[in-house]
Backbone as JSON, one array per atom type, in Angstrom:
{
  "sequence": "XXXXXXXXXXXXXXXXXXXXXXXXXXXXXXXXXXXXXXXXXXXXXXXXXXXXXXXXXXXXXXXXXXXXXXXXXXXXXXXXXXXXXXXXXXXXXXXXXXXXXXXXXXXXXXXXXXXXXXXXXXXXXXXXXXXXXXXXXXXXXXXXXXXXXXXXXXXXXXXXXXXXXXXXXXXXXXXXXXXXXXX",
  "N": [[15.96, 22.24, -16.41], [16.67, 18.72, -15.66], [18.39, 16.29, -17.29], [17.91, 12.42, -17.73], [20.0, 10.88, -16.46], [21.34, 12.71, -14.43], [20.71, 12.28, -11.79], [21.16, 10.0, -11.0], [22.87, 7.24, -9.04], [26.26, 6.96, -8.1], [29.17, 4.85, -8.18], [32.58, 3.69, -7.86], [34.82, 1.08, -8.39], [37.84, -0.31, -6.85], [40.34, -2.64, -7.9], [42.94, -2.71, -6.07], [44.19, -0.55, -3.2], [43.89, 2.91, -2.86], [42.68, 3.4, -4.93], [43.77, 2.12, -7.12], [44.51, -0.19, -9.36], [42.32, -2.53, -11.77], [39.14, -1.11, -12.67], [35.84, -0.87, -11.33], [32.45, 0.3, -12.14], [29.79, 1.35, -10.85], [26.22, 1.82, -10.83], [23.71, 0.63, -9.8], [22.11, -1.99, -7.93], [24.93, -4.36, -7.0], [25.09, -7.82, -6.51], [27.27, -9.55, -6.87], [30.19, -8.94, -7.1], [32.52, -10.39, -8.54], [33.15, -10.85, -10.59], [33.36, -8.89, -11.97], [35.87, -7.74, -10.85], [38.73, -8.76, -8.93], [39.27, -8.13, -6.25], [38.06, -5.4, -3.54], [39.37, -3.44, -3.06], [39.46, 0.31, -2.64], [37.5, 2.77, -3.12], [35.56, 5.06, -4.91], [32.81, 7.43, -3.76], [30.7, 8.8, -6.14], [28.18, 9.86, -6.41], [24.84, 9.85, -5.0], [24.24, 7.49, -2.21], [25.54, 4.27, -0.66], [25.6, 1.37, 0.42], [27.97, -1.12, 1.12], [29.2, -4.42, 1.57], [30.67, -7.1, 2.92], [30.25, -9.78, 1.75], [29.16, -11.49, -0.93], [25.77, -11.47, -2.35], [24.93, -9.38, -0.92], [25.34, -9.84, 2.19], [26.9, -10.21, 5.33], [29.33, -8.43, 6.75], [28.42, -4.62, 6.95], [28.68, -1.46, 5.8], [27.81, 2.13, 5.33], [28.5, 4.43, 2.79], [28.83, 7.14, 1.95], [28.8, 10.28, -0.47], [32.26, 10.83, -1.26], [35.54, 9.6, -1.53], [37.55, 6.51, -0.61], [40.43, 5.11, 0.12], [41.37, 3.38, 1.45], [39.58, 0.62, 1.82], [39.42, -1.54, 3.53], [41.01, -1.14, 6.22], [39.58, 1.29, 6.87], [37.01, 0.0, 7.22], [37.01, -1.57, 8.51], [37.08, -4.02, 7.29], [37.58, -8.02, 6.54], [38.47, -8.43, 4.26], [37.16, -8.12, 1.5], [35.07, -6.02, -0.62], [32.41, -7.36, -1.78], [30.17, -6.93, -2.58], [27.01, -4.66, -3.45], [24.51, -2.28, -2.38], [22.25, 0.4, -3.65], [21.38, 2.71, -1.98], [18.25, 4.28, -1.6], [16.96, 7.92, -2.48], [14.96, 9.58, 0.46], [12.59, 11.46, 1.01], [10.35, 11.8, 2.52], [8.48, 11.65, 5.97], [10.09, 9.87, 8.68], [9.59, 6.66, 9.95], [9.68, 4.25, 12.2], [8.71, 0.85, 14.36], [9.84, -0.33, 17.18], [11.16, -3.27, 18.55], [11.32, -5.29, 21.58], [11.56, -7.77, 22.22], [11.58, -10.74, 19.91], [9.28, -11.37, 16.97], [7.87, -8.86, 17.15], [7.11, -8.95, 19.79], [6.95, -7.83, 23.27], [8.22, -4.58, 24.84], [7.17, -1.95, 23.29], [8.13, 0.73, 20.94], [7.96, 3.5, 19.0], [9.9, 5.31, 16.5], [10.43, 8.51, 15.29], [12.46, 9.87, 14.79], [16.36, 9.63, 14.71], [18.08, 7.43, 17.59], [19.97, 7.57, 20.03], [20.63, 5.7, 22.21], [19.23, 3.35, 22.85], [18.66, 2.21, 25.73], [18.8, 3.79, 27.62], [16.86, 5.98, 26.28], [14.52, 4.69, 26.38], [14.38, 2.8, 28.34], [14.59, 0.05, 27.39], [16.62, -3.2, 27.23], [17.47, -4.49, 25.17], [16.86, -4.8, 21.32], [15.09, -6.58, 19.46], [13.47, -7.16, 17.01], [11.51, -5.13, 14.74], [9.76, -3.23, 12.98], [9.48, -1.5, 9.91], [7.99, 1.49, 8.6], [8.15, 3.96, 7.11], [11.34, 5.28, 5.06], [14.89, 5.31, 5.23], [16.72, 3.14, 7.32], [19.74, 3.15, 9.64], [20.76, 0.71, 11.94], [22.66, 0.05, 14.8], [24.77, -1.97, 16.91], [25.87, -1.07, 19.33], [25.5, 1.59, 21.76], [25.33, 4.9, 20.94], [25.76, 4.94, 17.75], [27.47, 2.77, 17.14], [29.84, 0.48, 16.48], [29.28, -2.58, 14.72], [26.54, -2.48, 11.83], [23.54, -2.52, 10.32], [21.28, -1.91, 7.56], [18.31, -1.12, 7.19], [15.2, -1.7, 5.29], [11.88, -0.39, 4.24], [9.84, -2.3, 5.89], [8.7, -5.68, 7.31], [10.54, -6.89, 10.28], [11.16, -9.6, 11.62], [12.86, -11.23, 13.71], [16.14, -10.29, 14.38], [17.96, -12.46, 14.55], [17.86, -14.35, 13.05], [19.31, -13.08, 10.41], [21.39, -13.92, 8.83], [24.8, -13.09, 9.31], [25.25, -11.01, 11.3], [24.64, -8.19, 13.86], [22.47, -9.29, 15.91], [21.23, -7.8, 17.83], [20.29, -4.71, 18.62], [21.06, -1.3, 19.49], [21.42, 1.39, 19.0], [19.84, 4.2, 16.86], [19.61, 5.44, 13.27], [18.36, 7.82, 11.29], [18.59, 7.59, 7.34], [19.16, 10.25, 5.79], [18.47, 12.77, 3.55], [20.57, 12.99, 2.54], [21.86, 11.47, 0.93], [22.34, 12.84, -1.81]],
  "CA": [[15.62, 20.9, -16.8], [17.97, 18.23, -15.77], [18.89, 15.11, -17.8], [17.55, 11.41, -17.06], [21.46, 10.41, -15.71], [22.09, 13.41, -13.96], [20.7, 12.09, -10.23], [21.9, 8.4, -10.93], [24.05, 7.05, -8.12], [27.39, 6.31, -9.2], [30.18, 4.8, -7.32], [33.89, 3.13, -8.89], [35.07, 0.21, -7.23], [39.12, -0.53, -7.74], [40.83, -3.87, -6.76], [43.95, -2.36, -4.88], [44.54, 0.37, -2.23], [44.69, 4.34, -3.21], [42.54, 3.8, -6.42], [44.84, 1.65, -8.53], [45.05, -1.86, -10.48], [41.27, -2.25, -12.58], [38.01, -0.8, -11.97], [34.37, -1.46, -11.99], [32.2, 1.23, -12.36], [28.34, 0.59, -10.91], [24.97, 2.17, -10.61], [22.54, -0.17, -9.09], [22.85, -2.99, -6.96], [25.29, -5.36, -7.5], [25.0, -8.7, -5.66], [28.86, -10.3, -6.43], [31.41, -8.13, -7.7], [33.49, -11.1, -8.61], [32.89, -10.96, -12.35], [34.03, -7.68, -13.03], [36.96, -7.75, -9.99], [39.54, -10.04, -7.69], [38.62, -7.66, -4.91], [37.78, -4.79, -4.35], [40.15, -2.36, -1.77], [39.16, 1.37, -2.75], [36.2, 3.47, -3.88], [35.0, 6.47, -4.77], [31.48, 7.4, -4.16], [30.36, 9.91, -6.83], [26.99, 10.59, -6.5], [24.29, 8.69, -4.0], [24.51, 6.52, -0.56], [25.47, 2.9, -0.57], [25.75, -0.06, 1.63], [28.81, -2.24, 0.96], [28.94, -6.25, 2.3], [31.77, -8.03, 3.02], [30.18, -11.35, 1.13], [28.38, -11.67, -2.06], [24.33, -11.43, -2.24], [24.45, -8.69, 0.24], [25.72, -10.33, 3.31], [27.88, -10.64, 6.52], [29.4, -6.9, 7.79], [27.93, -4.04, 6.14], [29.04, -0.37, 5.67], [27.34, 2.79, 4.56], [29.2, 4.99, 2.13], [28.21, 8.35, 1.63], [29.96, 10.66, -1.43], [33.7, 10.77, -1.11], [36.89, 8.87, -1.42], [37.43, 5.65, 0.33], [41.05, 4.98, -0.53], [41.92, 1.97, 1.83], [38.42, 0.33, 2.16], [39.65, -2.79, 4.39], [41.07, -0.57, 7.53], [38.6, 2.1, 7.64], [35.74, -0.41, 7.69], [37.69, -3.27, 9.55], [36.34, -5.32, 6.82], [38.66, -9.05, 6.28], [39.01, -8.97, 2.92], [36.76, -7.12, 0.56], [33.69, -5.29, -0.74], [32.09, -8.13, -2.41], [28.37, -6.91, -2.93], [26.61, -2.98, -2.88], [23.04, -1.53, -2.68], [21.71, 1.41, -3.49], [20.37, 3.9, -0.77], [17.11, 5.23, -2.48], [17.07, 9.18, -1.52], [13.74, 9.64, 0.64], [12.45, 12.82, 1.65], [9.22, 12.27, 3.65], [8.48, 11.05, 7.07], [10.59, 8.4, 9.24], [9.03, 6.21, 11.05], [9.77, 2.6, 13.08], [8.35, 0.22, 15.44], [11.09, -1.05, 17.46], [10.42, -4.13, 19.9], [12.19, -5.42, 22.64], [11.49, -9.11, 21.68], [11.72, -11.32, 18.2], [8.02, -11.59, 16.58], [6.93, -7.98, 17.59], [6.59, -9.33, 21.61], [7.36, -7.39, 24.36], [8.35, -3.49, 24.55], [7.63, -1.41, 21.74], [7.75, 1.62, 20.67], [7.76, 4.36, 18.19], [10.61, 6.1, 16.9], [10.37, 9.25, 13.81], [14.29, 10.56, 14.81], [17.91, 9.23, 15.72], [17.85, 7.37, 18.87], [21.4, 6.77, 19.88], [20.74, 4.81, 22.99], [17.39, 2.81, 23.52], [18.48, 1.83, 27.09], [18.44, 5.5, 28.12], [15.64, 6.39, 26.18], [13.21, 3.6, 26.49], [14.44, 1.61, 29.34], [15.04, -1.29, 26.68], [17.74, -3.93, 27.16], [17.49, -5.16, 23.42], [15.64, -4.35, 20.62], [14.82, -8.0, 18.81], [12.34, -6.88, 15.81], [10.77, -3.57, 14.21], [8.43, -2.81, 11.86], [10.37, -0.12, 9.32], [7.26, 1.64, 8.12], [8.73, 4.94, 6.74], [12.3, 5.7, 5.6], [15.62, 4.17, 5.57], [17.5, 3.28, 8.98], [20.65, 2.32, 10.22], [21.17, 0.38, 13.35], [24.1, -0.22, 15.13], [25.06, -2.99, 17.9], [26.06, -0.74, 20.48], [25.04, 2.95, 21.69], [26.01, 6.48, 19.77], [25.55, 4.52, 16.75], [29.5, 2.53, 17.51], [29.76, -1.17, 16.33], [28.55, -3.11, 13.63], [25.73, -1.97, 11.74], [23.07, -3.54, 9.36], [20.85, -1.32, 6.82], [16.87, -1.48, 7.11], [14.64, -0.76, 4.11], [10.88, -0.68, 4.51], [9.54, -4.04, 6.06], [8.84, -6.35, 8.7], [11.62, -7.62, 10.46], [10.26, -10.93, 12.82], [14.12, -11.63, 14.31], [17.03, -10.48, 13.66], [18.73, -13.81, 14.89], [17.75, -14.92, 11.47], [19.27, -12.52, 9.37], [22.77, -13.97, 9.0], [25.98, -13.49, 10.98], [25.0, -9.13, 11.39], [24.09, -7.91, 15.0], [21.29, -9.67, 16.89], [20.4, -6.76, 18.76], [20.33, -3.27, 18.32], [21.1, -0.18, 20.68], [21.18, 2.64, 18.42], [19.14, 3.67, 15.28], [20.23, 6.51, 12.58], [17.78, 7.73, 9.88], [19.2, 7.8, 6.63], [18.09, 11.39, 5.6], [18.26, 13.34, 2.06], [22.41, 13.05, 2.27], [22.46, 10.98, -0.69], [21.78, 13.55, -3.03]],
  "C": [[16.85, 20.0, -16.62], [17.54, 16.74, -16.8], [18.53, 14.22, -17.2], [18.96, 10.67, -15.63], [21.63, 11.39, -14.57], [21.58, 13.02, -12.18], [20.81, 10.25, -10.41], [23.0, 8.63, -9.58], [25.12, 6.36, -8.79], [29.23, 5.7, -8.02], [31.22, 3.98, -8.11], [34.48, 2.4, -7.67], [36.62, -0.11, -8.03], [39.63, -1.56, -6.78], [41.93, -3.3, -5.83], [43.29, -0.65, -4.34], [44.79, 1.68, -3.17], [44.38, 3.93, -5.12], [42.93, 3.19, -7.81], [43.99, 0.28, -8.79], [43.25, -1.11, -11.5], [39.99, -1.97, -11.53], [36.61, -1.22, -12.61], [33.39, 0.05, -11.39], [30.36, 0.91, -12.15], [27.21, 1.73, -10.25], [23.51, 2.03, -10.03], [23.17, -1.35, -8.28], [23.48, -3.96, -7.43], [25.45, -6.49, -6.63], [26.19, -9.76, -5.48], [29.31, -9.43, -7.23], [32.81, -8.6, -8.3], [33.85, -11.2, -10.1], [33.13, -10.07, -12.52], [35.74, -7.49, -12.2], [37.44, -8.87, -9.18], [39.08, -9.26, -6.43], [38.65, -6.37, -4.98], [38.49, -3.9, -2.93], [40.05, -0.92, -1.6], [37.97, 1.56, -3.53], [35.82, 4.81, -4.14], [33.43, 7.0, -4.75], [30.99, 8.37, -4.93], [28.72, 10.65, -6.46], [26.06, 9.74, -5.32], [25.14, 8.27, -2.51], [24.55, 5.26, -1.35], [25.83, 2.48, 0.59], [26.43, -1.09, 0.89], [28.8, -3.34, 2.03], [30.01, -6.56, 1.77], [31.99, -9.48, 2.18], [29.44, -11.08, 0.44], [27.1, -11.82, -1.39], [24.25, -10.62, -0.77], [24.88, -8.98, 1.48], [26.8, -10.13, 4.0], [27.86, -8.82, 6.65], [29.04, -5.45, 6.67], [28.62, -2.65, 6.21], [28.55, 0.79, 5.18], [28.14, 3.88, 3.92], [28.34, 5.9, 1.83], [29.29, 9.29, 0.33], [31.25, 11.29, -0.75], [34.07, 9.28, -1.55], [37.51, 8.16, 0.01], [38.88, 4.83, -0.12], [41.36, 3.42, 0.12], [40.61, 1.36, 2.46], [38.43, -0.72, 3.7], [40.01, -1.73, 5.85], [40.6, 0.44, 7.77], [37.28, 1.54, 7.85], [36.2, -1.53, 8.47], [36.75, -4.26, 8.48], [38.11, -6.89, 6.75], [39.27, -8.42, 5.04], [38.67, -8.3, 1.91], [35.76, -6.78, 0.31], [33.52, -6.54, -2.06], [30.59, -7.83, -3.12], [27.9, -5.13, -2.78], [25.05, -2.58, -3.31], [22.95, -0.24, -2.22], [21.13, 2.01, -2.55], [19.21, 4.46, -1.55], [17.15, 6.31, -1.23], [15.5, 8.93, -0.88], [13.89, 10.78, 1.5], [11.29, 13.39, 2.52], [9.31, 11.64, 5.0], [9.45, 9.79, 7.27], [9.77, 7.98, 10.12], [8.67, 4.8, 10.97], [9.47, 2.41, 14.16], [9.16, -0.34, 15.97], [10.36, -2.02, 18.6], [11.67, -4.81, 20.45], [12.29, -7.13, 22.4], [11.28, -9.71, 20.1], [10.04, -11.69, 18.04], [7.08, -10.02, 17.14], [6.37, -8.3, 19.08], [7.91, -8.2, 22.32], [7.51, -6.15, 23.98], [7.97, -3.01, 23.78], [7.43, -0.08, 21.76], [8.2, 2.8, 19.65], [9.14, 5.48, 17.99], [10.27, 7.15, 15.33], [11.81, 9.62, 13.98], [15.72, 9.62, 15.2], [17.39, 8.48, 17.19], [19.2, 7.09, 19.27], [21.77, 6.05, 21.58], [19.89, 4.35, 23.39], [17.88, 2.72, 24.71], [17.99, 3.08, 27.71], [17.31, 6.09, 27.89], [14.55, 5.94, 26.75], [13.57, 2.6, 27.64], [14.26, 0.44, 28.98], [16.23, -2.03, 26.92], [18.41, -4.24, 25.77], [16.05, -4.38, 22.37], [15.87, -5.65, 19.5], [14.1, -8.28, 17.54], [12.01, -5.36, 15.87], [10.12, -4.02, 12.9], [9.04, -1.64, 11.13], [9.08, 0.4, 7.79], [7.52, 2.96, 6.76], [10.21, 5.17, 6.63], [13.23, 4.37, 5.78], [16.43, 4.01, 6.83], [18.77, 2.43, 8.96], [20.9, 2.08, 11.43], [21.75, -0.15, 13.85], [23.82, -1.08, 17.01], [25.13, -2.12, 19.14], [25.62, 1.18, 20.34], [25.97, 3.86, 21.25], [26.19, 6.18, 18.82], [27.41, 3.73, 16.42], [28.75, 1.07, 17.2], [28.99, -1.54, 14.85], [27.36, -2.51, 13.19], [24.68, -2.78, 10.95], [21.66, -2.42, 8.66], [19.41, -1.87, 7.05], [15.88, -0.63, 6.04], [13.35, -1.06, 4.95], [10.58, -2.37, 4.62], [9.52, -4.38, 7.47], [9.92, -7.14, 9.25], [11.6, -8.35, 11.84], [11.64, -11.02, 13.78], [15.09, -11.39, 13.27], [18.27, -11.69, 14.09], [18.82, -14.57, 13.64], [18.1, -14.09, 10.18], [20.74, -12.36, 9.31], [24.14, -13.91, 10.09], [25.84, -11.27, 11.25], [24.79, -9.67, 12.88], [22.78, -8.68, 15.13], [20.58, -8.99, 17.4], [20.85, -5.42, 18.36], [20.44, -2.27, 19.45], [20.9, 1.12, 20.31], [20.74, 2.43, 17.2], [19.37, 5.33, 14.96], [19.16, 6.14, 11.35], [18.77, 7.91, 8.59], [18.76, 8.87, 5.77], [19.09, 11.97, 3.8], [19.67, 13.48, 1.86], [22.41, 12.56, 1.45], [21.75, 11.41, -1.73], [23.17, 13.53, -3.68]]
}
């Protein structure tokens, strides 16, 4: 029998480098991190997956953190400045499965992925991938192929253009499920 806490995600956010000055200590999503910290330069992930953002309410360059120790956050994610924002990874353990399209509004190309793809051009003879449909399952998809470059986190949902979803990638080349690792 385990305990209600004992599969909580838990990660410790500390304003300097290598762990030090004060810390903030969080469990769910937090959308500014400015109220408990000046910034936020190391982490440790204890338990769970997250997705750290460069800018408050989720936004600008994103990062996924899996458990471990993240001592100098700024030059292993090339972020500017700091981890301003973090959401939860919910674990999921059944089917993946996305509609990827080659144009913004679900036009043009499409097609079906349940695994990893780590280069639509190769696979699918796609140039771009402009919208998906993220029916099953969480995904990460990255700007350029073998999953290299910027990235931007997809929960279930329709996603019409990503031209409209801040200053993240536009286009996509590779896509990474996010599988039962954040246990």
């Amino acid at each position: 029998m385990t305990s209600p806490g004992m599969n909580m995600n838990r990660i410790v956010f500390y304003e300097d480098r290598n762990f030090q000055g004060r810390s903030y200590e969080c469990m769910s999503d937090c959308s500014d991190m400015s109220s408990y910290l000046n910034r936020c330069q190391s982490c440790r992930v204890e338990r769970g997956c997250f997705i750290v953002y460069d800018r408050s309410n989720f936004m600008g360059n994103q990062h996924f953190m899996r458990r471990g120790e993240y001592a100098d956050c700024m030059n292993m994610m090339g972020m500017n400045d700091s981890i301003r924002s973090c959401r939860v990874v919910p674990m999921h353990r059944g089917p993946f499965r996305m509609m990827i399209y080659e144009r913004e509004n679900f036009n043009g190309q499409m097609h079906e992925l349940t695994d990893d793809c780590d280069n639509v051009m190769d696979r699918y003879r796609m140039s771009q991938c402009m919208s998906c449909n993220v029916m099953d399952g969480h995904w990460l998809m990255y700007e350029q192929p073998n999953f290299r470059g910027r990235m931007m986190y997809m929960r279930p949902g329709e996603y019409r253009n990503f031209m409209n979803m801040g200053n993240n990638p536009t286009r996509f080349m590779s896509f990474r499920r996010i599988s039962d690792s954040c246990q």
